[in-house]
DRENDO-1510 file (C-alpha; in Angstrom, 1 decimal, always signed):
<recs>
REC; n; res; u; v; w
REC; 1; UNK; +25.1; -63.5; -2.7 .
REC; 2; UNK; +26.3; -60.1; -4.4 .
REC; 3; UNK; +29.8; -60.9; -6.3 .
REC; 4; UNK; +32.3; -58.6; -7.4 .
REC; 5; UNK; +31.1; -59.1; -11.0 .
REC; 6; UNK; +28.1; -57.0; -10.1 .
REC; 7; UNK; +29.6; -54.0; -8.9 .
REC; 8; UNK; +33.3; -53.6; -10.9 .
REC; 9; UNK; +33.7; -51.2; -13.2 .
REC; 10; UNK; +33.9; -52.8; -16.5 .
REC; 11; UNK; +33.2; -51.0; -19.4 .
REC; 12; UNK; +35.4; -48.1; -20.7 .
REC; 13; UNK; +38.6; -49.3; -18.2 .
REC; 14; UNK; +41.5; -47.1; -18.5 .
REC; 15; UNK; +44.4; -48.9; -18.6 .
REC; 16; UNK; +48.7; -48.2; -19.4 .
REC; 17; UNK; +51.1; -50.2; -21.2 .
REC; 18; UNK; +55.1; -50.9; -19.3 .
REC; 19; UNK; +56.1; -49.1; -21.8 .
REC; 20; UNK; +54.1; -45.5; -21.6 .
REC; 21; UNK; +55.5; -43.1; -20.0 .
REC; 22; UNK; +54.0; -41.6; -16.2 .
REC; 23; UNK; +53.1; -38.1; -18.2 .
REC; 24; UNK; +50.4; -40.3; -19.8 .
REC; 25; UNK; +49.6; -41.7; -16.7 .
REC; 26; UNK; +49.0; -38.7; -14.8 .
REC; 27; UNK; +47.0; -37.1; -17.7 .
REC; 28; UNK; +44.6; -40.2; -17.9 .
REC; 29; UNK; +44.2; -39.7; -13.8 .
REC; 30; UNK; +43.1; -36.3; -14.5 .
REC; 31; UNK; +41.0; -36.4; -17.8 .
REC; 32; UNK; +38.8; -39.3; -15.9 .
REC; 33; UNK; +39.2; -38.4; -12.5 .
REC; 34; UNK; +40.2; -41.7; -11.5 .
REC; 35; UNK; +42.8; -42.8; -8.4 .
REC; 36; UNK; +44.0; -46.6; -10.2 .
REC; 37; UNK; +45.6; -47.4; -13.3 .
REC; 38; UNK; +45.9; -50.5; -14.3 .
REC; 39; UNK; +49.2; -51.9; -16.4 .
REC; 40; UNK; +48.5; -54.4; -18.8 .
REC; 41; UNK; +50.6; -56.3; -21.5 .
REC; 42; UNK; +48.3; -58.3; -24.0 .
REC; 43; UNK; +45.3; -57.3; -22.1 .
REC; 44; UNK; +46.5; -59.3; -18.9 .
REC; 45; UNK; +47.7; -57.5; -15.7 .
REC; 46; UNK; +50.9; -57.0; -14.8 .
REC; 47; UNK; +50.9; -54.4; -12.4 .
REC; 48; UNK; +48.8; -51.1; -11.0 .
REC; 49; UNK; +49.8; -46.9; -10.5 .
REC; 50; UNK; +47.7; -45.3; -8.6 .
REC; 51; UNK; +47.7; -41.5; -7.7 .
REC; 52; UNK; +49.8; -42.2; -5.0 .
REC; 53; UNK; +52.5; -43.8; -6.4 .
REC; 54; UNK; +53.2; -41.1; -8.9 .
REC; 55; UNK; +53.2; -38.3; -6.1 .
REC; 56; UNK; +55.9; -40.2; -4.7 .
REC; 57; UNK; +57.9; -40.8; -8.4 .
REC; 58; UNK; +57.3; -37.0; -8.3 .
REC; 59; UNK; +58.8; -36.3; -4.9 .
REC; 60; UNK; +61.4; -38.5; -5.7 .
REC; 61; UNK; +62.5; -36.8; -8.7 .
REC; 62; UNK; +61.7; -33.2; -8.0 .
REC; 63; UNK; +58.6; -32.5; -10.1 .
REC; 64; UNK; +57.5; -33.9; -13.4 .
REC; 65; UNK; +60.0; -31.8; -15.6 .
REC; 66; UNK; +59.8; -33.3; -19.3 .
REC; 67; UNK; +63.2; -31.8; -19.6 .
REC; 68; UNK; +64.6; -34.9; -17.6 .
REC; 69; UNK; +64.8; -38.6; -18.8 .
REC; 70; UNK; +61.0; -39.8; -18.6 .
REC; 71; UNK; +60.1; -42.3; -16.6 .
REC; 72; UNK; +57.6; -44.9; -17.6 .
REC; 73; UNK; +54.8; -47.1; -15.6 .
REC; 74; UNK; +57.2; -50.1; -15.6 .
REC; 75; UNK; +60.0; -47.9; -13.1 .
REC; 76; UNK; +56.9; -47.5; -10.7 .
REC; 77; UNK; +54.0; -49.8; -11.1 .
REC; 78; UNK; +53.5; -52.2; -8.3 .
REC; 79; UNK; +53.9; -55.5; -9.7 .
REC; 80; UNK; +52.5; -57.9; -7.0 .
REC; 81; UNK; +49.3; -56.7; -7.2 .
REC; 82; UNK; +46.6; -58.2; -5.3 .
REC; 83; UNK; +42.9; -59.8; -7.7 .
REC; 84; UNK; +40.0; -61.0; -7.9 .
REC; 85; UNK; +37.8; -63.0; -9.5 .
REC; 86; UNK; +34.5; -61.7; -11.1 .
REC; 87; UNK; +33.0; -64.4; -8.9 .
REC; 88; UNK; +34.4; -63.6; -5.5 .
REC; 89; UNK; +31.7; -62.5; -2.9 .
REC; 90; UNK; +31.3; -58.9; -2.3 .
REC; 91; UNK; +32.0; -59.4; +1.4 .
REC; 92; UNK; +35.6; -61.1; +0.9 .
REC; 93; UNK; +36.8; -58.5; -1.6 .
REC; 94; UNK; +35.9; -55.8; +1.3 .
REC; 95; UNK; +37.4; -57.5; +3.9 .
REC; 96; UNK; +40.7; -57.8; +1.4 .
REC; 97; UNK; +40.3; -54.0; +0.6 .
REC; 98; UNK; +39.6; -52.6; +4.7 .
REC; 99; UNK; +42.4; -55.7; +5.8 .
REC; 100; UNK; +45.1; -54.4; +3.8 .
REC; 101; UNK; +43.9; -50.8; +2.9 .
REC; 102; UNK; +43.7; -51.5; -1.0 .
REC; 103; UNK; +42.0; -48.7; -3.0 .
REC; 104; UNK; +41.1; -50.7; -5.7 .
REC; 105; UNK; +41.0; -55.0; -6.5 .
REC; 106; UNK; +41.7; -55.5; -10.3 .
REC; 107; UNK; +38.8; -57.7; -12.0 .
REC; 108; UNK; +41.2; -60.8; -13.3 .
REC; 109; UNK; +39.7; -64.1; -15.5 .
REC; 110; UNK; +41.0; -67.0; -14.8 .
REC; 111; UNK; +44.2; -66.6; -17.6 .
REC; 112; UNK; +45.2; -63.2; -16.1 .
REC; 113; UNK; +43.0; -60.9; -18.4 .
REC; 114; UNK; +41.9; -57.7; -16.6 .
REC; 115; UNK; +38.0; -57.6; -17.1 .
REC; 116; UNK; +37.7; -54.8; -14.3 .
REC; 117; UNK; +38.6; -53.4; -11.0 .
REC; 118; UNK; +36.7; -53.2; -8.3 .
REC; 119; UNK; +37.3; -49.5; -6.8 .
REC; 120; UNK; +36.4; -47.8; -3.3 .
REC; 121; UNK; +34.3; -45.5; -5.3 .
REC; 122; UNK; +32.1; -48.5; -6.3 .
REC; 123; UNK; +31.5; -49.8; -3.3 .
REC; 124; UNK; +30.5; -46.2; -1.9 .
REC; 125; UNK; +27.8; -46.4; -4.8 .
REC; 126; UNK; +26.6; -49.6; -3.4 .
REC; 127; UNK; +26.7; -47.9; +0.2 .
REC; 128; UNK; +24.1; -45.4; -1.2 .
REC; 129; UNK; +21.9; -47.9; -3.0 .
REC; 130; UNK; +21.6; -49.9; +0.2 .
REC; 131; UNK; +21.2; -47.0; +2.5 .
REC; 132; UNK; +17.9; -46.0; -0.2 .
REC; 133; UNK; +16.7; -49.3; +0.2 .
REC; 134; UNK; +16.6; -49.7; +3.9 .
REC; 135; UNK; +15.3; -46.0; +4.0 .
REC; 136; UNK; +12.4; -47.1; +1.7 .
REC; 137; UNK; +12.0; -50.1; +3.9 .
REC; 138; UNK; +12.1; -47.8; +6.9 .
REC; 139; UNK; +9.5; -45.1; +5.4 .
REC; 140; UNK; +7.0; -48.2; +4.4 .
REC; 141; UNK; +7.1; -49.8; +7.5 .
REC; 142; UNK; +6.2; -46.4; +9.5 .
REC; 143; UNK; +3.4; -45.9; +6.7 .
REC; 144; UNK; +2.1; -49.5; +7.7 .
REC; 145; UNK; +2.1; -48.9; +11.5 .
</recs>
């Protein structure tokens, strides 16, 4: 059975603190082309910006002038945030992500620790790796006939 664990994105995870400020954010969006940030305190999650949210923090306040009072990931992170566990089958965080239109599932241990997040992006990369292998299986079983 395929787990999340296998297919989050672990290594190099880019993360923001309450207390940084959303000009940070949106440059870490950019500079690693990323949709998802999550918001830690002491390495455990306490909420998630994505993209989206700061389009609308944008909208809200007329652009991103530095000119006016900053704003910082604690005014708009979304602080129930749905997880996961490293050990959750594939197939139930995908249901949780097409169910509720989630973009992302943040990787979570069992104290709270982010360890990952599991994003759209990575399960199109499994799409493609499964689509090769059944068009390898495809292409054999022609050769064989």
């Amino acid at each position: 059975m395929q787990t999340v664990g296998e297919l989050m994105t672990h290594n190099n995870l880019v993360t923001l603190t309450e207390t940084q400020n959303l000009a940070l954010a949106e440059e870490l969006l950019r500079l690693h082309r990323i949709r998802h940030l999550p918001v830690v305190r002491n390495g455990k999650l306490v909420g998630l910006i994505t993209h989206r949210d700061l389009l609308r923090a944008a909208a809200q306040r007329g652009g991103m002038d530095p000119a006016k009072q900053p704003l910082w990931a604690s005014d708009v992170m979304v602080r129930d945030v749905k997880t996961v566990r490293s050990d959750t089958p594939t197939r139930e965080a995908v249901k949780l992500m097409l169910d509720n239109k989630y973009g992302c599932l943040p990787v979570v241990g069992a104290d709270g620790e982010l360890i990952g997040i599991l994003t759209e992006a990575d399960m199109v990369r499994y799409a493609q790796h499964l689509i090769e292998d059944m068009d390898r299986r495809s292409l054999a079983a022609e050769y064989e006939a």
